[in-house]
N, CA, C and O atoms as CSV, one atom per row, in Angstrom:
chain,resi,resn,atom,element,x,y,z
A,1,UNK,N,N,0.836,-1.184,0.000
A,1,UNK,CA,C,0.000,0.000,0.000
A,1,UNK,C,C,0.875,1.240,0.000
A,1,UNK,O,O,1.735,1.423,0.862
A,2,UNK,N,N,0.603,2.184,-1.106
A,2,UNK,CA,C,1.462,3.713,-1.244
A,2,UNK,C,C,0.855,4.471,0.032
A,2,UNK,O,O,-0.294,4.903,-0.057
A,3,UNK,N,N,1.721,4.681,1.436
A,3,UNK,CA,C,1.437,5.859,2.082
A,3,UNK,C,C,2.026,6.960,1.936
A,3,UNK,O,O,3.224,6.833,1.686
A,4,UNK,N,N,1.483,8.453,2.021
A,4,UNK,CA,C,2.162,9.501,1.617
A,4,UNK,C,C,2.768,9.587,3.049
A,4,UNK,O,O,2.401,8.876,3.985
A,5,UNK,N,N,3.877,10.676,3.120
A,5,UNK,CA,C,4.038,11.396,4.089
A,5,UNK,C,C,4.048,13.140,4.096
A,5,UNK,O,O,4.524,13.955,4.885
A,6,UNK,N,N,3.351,13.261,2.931
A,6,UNK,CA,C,2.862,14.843,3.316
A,6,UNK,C,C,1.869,14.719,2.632
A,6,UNK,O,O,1.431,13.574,2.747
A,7,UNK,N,N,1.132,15.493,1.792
A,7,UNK,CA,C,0.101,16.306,1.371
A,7,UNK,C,C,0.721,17.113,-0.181
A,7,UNK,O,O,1.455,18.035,-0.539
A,8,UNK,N,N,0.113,16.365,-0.566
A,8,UNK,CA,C,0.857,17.764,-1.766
A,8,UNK,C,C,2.851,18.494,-1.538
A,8,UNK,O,O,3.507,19.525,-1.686
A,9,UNK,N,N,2.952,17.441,-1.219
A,9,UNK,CA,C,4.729,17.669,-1.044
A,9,UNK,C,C,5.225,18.540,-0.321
A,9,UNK,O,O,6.353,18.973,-0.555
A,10,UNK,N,N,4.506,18.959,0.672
A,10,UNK,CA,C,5.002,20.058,1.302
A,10,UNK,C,C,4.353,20.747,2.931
A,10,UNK,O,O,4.866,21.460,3.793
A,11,UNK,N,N,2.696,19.964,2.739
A,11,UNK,CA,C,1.791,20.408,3.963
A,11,UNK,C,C,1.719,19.003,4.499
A,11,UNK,O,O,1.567,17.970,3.846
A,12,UNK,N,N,1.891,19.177,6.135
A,12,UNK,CA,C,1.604,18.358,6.747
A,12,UNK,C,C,0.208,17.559,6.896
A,12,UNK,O,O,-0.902,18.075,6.765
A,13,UNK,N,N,0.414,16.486,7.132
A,13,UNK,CA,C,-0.730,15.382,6.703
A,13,UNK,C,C,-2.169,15.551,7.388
A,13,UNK,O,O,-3.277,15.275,6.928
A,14,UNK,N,N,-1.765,16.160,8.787
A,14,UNK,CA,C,-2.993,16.515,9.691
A,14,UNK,C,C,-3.332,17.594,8.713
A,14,UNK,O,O,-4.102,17.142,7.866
A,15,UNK,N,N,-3.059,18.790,8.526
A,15,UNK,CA,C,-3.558,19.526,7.571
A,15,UNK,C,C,-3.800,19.330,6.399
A,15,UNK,O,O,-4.646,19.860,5.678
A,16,UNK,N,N,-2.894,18.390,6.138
A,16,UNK,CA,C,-3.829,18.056,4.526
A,16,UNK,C,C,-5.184,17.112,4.440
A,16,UNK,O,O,-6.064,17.207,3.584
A,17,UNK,N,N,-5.136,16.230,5.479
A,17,UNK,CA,C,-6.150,15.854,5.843
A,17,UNK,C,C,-7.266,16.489,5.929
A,17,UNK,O,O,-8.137,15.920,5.271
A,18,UNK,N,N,-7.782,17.837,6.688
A,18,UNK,CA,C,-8.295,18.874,7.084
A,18,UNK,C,C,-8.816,19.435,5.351
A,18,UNK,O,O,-9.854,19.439,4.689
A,19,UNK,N,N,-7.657,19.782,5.214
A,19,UNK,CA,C,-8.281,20.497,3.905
A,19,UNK,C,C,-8.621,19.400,2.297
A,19,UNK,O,O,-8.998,19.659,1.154
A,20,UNK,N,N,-8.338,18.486,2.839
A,20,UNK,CA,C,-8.957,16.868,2.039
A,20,UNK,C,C,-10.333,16.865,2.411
A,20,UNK,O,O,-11.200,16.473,1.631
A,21,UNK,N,N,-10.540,17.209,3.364
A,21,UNK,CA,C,-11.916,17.163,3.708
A,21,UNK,C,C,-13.283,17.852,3.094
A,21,UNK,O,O,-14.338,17.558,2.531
A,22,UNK,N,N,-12.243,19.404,3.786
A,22,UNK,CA,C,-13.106,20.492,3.153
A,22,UNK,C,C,-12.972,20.457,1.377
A,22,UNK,O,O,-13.806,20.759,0.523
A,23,UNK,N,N,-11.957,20.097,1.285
A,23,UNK,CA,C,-11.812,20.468,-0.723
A,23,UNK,C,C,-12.979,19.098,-1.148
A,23,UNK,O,O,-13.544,19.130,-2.242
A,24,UNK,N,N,-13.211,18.064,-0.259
A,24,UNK,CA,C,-14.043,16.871,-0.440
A,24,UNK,C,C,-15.191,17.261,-0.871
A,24,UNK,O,O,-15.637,17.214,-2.017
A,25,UNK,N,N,-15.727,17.704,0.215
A,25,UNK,CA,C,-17.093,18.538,0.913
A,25,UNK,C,C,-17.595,19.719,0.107
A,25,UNK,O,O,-18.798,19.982,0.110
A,26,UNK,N,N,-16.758,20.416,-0.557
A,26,UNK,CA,C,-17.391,21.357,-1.170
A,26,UNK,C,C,-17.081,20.902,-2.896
A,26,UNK,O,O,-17.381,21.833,-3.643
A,27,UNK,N,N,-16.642,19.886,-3.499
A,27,UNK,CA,C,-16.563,19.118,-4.194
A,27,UNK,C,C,-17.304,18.194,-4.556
A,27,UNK,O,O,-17.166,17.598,-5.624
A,28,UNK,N,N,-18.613,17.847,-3.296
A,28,UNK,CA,C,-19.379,16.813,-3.006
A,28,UNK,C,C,-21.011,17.414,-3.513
A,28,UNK,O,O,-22.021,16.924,-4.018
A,29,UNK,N,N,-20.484,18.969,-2.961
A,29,UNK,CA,C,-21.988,20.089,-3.027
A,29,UNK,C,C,-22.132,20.795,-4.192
A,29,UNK,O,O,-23.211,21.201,-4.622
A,30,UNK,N,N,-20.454,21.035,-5.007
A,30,UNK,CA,C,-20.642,21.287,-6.412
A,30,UNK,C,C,-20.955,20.367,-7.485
A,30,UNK,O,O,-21.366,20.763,-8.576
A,31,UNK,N,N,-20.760,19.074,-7.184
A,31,UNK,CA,C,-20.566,18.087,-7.994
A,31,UNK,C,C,-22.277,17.384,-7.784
A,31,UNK,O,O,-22.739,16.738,-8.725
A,32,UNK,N,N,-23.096,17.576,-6.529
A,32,UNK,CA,C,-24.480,17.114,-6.534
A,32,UNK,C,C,-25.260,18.353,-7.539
A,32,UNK,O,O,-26.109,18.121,-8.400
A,33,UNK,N,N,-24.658,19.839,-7.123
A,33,UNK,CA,C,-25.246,20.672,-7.583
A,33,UNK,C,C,-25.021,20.546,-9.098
A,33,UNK,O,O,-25.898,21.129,-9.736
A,34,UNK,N,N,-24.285,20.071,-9.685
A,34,UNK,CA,C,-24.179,20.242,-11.275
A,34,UNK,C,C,-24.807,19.267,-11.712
A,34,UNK,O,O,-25.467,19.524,-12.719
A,35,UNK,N,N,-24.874,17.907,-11.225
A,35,UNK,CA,C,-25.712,17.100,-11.540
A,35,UNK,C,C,-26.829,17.283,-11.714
A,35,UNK,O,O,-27.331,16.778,-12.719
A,36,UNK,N,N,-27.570,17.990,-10.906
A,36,UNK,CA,C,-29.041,18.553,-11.064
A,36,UNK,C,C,-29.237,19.738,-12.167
A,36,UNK,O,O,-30.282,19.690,-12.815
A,37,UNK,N,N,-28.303,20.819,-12.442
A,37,UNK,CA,C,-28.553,21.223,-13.505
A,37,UNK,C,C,-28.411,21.015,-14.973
A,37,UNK,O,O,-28.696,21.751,-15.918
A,38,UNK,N,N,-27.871,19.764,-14.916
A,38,UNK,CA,C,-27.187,19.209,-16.154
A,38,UNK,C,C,-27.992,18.200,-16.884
A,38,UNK,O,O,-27.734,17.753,-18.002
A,39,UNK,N,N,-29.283,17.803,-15.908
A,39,UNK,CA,C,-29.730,16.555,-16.319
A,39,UNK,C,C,-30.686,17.399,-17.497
A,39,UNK,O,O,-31.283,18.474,-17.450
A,40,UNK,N,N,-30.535,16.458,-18.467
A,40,UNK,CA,C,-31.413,16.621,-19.704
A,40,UNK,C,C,-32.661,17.193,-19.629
A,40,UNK,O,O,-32.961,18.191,-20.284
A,41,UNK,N,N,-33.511,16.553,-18.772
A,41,UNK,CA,C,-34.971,16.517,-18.484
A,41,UNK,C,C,-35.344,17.628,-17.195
A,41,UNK,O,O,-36.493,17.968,-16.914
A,42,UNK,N,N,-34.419,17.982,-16.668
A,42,UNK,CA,C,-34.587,18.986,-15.648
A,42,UNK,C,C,-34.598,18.326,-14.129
A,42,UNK,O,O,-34.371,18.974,-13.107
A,43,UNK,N,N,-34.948,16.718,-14.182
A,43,UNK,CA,C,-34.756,16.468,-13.058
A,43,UNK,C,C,-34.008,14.640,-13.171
A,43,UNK,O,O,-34.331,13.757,-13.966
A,44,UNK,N,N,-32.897,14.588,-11.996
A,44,UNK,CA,C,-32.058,13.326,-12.443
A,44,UNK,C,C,-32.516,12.124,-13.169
A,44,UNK,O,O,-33.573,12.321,-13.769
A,45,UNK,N,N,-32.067,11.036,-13.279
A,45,UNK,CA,C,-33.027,9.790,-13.201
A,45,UNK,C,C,-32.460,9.331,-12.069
A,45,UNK,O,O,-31.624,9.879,-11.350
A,46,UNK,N,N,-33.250,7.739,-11.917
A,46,UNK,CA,C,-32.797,6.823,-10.637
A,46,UNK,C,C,-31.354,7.335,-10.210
A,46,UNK,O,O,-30.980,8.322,-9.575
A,47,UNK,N,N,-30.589,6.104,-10.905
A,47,UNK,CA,C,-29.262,6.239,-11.120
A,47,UNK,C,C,-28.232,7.544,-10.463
A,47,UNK,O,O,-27.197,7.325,-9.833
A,48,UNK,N,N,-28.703,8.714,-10.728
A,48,UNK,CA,C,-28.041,10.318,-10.797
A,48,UNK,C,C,-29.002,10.689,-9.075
A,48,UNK,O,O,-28.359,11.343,-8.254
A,49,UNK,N,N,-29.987,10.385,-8.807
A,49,UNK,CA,C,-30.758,10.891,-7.467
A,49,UNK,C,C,-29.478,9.892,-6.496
A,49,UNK,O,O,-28.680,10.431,-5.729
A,50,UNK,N,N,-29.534,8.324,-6.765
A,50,UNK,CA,C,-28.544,7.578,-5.887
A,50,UNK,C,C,-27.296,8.448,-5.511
A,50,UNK,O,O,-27.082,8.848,-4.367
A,51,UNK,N,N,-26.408,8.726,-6.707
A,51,UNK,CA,C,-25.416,9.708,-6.438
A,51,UNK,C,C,-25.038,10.735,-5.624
A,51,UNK,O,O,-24.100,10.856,-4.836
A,52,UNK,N,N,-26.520,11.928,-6.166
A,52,UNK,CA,C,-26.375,13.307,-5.449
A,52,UNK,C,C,-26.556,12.595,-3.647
A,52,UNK,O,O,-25.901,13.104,-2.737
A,53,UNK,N,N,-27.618,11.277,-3.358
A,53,UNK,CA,C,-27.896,10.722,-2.301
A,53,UNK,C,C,-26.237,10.260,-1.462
A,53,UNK,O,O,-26.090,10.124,-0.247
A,54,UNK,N,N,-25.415,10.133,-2.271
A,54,UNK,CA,C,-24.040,9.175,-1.765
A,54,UNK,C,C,-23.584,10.911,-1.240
A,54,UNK,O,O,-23.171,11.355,-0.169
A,55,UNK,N,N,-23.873,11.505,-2.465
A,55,UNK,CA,C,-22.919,12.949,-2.186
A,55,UNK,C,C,-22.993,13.703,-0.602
A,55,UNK,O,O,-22.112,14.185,0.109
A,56,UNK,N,N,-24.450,13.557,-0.431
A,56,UNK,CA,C,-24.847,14.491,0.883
A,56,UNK,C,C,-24.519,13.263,1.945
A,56,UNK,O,O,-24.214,13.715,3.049
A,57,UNK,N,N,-24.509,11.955,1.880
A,57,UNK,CA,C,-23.805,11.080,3.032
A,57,UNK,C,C,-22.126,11.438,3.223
A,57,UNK,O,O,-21.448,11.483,4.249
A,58,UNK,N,N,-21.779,11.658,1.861
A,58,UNK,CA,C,-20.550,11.863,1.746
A,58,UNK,C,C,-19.739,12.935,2.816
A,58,UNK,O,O,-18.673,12.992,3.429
A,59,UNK,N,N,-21.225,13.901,2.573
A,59,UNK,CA,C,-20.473,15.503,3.300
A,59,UNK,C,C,-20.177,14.868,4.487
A,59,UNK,O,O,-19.116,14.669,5.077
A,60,UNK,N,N,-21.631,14.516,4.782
A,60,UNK,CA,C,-21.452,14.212,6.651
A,60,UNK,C,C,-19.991,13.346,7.341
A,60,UNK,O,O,-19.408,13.405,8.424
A,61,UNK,N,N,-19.851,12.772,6.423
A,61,UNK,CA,C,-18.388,11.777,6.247
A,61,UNK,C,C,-17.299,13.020,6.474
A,61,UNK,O,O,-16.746,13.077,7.573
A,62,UNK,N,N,-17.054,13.786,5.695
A,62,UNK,CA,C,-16.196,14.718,5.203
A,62,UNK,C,C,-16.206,15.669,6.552
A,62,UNK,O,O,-15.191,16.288,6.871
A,63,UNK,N,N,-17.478,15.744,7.355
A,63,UNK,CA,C,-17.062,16.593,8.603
A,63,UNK,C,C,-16.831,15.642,10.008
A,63,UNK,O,O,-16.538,15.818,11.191
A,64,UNK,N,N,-17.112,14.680,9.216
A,64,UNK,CA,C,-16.204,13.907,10.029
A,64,UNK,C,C,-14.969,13.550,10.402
A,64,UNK,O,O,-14.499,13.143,11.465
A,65,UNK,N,N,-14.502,13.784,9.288
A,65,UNK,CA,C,-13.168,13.660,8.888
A,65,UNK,C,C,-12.355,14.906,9.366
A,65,UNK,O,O,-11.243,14.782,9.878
A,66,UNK,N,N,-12.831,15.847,9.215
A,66,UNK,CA,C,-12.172,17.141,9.610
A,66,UNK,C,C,-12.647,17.111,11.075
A,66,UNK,O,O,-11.625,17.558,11.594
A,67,UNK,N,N,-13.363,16.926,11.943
A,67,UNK,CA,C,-13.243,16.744,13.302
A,67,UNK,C,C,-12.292,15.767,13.803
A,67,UNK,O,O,-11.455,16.142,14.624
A,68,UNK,N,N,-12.310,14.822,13.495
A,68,UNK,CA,C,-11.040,13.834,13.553
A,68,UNK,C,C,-9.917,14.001,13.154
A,68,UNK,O,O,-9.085,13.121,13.375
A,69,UNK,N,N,-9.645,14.898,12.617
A,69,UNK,CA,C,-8.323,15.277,11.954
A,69,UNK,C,C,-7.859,16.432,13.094
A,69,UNK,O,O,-6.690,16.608,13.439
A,70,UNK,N,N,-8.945,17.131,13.571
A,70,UNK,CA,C,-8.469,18.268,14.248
A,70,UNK,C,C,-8.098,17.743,15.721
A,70,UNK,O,O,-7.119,17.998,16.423
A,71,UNK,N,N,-9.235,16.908,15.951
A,71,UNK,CA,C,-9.150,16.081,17.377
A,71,UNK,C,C,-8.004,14.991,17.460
A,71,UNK,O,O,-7.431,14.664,18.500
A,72,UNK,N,N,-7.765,14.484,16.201
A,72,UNK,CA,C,-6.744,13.097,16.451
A,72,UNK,C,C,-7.245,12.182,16.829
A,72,UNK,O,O,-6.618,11.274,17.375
A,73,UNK,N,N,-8.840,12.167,16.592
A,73,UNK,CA,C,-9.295,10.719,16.692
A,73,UNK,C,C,-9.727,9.748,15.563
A,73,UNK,O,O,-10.625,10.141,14.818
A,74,UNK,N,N,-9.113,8.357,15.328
A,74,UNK,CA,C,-9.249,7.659,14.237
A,74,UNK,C,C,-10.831,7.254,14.012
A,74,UNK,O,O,-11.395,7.082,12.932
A,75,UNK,N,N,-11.481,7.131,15.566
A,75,UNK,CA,C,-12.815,6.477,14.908
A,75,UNK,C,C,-13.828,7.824,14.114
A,75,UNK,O,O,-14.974,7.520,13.783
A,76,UNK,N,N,-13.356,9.178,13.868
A,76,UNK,CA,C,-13.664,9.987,13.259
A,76,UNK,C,C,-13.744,9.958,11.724
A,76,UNK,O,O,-14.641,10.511,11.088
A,77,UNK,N,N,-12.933,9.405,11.295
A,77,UNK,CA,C,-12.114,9.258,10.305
A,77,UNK,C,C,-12.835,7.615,9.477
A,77,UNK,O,O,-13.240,7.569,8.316
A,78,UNK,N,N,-12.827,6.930,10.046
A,78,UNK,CA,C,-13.341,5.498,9.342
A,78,UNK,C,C,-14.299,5.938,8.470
A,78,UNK,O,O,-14.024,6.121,7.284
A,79,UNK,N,N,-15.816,6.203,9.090
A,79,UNK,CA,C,-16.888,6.895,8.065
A,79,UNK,C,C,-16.347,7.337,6.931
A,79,UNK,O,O,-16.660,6.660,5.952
A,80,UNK,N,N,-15.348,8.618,6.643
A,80,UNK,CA,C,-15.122,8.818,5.948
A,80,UNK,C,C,-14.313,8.073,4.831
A,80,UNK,O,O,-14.515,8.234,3.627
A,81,UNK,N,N,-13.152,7.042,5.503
A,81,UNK,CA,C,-12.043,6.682,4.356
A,81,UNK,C,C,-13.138,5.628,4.043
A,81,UNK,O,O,-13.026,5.479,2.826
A,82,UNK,N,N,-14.466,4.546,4.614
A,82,UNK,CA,C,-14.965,3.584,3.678
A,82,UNK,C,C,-16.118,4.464,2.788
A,82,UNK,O,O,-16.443,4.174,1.637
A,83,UNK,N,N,-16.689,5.655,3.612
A,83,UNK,CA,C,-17.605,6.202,2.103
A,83,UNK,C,C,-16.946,6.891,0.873
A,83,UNK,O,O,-17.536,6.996,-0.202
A,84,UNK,N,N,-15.426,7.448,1.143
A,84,UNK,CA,C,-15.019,7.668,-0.068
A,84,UNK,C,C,-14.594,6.675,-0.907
A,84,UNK,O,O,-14.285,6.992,-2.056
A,85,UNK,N,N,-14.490,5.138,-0.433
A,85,UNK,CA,C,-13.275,3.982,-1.157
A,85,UNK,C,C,-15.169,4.000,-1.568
A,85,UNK,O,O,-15.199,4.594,-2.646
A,86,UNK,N,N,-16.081,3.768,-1.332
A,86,UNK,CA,C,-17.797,3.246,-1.859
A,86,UNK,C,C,-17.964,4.363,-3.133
A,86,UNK,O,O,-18.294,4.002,-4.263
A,87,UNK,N,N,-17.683,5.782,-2.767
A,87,UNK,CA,C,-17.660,6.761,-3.607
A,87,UNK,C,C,-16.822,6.302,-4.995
A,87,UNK,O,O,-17.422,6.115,-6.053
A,88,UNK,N,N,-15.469,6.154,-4.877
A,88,UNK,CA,C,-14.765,5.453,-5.731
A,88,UNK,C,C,-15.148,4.618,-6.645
A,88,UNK,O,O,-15.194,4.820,-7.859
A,89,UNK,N,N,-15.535,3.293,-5.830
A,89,UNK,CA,C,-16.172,2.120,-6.464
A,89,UNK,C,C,-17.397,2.349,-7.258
A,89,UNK,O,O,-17.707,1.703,-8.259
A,90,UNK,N,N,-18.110,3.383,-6.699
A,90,UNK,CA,C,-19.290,3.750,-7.327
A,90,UNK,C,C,-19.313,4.594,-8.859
A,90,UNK,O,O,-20.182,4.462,-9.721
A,91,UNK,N,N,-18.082,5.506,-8.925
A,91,UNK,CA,C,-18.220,6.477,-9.726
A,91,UNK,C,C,-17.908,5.530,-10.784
A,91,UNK,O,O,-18.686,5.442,-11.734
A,92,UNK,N,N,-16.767,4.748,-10.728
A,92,UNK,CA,C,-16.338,3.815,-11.847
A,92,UNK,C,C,-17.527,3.026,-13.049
A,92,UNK,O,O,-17.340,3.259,-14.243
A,93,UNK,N,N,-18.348,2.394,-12.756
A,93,UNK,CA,C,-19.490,2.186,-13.372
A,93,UNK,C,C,-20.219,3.176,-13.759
A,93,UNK,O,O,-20.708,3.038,-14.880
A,94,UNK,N,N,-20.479,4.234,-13.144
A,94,UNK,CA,C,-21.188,5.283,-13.122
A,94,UNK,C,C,-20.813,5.957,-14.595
A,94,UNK,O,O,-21.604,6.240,-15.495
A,95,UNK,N,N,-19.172,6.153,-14.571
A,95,UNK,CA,C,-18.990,7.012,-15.327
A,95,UNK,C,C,-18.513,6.036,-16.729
A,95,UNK,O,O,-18.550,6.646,-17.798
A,96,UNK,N,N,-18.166,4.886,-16.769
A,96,UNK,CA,C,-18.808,3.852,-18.035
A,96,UNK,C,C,-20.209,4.122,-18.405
A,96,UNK,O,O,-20.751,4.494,-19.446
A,97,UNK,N,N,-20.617,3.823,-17.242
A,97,UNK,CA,C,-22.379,3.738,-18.559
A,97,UNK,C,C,-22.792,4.792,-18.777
A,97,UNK,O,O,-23.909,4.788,-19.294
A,98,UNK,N,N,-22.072,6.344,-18.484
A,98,UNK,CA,C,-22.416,7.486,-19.361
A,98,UNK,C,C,-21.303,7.749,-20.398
A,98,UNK,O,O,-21.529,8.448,-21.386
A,99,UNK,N,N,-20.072,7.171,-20.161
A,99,UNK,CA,C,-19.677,7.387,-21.749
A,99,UNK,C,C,-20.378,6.441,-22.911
A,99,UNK,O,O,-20.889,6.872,-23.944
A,100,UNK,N,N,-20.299,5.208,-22.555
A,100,UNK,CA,C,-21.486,4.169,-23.183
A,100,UNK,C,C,-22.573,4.943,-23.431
A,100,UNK,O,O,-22.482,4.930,-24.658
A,101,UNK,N,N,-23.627,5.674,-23.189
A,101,UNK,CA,C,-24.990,6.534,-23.405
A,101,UNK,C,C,-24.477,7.093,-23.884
A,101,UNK,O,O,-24.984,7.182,-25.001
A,102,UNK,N,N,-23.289,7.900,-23.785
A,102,UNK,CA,C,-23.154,9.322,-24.663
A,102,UNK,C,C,-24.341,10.845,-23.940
A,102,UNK,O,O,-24.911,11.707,-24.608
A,103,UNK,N,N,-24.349,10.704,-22.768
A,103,UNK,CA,C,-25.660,11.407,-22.549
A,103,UNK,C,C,-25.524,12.914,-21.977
A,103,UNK,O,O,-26.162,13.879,-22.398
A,104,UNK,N,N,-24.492,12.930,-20.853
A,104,UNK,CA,C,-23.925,14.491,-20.466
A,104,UNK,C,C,-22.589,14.632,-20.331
A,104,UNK,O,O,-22.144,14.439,-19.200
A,105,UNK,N,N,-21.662,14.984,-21.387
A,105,UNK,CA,C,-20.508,15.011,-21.130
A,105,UNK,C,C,-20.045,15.983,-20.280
A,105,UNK,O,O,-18.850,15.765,-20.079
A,106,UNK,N,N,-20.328,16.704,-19.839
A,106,UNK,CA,C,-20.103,17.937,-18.589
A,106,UNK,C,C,-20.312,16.772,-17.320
A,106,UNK,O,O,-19.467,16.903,-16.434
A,107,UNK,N,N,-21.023,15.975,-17.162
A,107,UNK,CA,C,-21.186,15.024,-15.885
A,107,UNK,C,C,-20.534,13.822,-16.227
A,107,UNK,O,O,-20.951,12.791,-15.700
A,108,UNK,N,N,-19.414,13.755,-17.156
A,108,UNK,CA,C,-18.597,13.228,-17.743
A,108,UNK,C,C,-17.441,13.720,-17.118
A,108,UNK,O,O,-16.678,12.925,-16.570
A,109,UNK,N,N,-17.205,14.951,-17.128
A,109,UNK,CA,C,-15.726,15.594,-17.479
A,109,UNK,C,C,-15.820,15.589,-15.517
A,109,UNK,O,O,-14.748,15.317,-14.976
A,110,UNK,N,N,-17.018,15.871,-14.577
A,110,UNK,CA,C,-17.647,16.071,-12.923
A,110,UNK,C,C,-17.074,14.861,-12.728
A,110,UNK,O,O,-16.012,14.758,-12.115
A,111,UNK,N,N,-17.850,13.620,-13.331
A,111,UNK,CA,C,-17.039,12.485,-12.089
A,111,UNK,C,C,-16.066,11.777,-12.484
A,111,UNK,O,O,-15.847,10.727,-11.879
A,112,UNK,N,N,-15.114,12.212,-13.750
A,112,UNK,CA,C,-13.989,12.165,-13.913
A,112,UNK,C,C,-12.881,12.961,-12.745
A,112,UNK,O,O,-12.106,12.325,-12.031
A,113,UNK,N,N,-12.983,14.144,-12.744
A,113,UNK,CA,C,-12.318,14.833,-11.342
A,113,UNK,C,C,-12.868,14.880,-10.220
A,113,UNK,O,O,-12.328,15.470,-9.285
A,114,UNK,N,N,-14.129,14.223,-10.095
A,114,UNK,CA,C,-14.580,13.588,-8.473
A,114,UNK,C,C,-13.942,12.399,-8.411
A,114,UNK,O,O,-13.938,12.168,-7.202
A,115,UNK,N,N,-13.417,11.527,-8.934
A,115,UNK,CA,C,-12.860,10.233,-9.040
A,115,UNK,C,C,-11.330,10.838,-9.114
A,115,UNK,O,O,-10.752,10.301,-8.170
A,116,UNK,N,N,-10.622,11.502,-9.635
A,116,UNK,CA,C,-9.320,12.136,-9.278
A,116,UNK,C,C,-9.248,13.264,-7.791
A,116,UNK,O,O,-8.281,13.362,-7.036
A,117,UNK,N,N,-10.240,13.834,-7.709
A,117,UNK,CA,C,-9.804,14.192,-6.375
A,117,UNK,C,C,-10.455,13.241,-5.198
A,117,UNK,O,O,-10.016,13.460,-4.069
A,118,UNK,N,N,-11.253,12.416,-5.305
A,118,UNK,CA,C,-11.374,11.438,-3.903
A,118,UNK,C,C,-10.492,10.233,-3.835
A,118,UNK,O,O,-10.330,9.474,-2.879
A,119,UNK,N,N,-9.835,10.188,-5.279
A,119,UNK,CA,C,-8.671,8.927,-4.651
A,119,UNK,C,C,-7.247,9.615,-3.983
A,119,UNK,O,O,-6.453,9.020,-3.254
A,120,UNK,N,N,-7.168,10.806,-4.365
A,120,UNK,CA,C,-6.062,11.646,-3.641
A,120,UNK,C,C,-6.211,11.685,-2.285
A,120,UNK,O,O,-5.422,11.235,-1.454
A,121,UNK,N,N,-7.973,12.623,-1.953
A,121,UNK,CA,C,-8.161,12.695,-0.779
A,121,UNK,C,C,-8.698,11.323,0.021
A,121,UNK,O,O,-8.899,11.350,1.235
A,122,UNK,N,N,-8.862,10.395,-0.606
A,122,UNK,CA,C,-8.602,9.133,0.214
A,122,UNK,C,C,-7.624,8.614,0.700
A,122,UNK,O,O,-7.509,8.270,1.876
A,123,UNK,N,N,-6.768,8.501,-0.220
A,123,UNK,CA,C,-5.019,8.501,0.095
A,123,UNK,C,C,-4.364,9.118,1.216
A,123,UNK,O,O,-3.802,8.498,2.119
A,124,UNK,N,N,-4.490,10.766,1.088
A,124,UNK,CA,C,-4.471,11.429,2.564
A,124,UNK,C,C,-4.852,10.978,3.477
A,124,UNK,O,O,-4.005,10.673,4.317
A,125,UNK,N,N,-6.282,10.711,3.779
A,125,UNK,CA,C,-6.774,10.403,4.806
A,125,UNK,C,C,-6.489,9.130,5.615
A,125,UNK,O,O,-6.429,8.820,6.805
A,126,UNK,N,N,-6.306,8.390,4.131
A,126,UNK,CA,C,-5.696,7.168,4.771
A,126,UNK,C,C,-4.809,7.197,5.365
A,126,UNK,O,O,-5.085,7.103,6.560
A,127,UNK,N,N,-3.517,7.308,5.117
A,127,UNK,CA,C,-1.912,7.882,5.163
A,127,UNK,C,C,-2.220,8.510,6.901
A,127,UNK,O,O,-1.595,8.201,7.916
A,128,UNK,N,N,-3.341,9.424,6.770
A,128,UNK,CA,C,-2.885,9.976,8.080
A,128,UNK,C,C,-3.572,9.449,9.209
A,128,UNK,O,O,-3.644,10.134,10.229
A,129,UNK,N,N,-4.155,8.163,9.149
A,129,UNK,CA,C,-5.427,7.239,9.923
A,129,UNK,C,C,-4.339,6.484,9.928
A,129,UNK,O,O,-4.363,5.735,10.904
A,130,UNK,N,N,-3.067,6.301,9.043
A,130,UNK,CA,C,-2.346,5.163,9.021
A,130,UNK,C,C,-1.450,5.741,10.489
A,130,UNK,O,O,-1.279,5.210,11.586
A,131,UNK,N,N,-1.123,6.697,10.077
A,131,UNK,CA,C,0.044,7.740,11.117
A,131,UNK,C,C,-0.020,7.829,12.472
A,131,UNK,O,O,0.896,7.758,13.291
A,132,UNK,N,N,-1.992,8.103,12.741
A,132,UNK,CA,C,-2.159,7.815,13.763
A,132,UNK,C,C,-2.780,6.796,14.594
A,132,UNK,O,O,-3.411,6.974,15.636
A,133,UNK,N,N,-2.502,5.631,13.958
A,133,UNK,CA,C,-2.152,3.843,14.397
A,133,UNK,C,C,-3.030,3.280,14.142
A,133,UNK,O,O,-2.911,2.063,14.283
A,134,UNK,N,N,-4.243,3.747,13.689
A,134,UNK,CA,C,-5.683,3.421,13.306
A,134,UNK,C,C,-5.145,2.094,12.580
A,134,UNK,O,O,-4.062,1.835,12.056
A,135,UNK,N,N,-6.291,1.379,12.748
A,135,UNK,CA,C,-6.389,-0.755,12.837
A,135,UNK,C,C,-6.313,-0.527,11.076
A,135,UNK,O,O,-7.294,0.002,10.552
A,136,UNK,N,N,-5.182,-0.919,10.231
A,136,UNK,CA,C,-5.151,-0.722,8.674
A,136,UNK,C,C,-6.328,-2.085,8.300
A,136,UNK,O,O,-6.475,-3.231,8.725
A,137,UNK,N,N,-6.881,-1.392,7.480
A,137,UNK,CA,C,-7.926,-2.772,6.995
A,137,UNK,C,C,-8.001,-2.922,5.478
A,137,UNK,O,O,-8.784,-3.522,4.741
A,138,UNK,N,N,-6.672,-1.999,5.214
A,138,UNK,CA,C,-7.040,-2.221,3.404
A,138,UNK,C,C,-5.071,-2.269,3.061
A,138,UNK,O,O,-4.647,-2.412,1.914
């Protein structure tokens, strides 16, 4: 398993953690919010409601994460590193069967860099759950 030991090469991990969170979180609220204006029909289908649904579990994850990061407690932190590795797993299919449709490439290009910034900020988080002795389960 790749653990970092900083953040972007230079910020410490508790803080990058912190701001993994928040860059998560408001990543989570732009990325539900574009979904909804993007959909063809004006309102999602199944599929796209599940999502924006993962997104707003996601946040709560994400202030979780930043309380635990600030506090130094690992069981803060779990919520978050398994709903982003679910986030992950999820977008992957997700974003096949809309290049397959051909249907919104703007929610194409969204969970292409929601899938590049939550495996980063998973990585962090991990790395720093790893740091502070938290039980490794992956």
């Amino acid at each position: 398993m790749i653990y970092l030991q900083n953040c972007c090469c230079f910020v410490d991990l508790r803080l990058g953690a912190i701001i993994s969170g928040l860059v998560h979180a408001i990543a989570d609220v732009l990325g539900g919010f574009f979904i909804m204006i993007m959909a063809g029909t004006g309102t999602p289908d199944l599929c796209h409601k599940l999502t924006i649904f993962l997104f707003i579990v996601h946040l709560v994850s994400c202030a979780g994460m930043v309380f635990g990061s600030i506090k130094l407690s690992t069981k803060f932190m779990i919520p978050y590193i398994l709903m982003t590795l679910a986030m992950i797993l999820y977008l992957i299919p997700l974003f096949v069967a809309d290049v397959i449709l051909a249907v919104w490439y703007f929610v194409l290009i969204t969970y292409f860099l929601l899938f590049c910034i939550s495996l980063y900020c998973w990585l962090v988080a991990y790395s720093f759950y790893a740091a502070l002795g938290g039980t490794l389960f992956i």
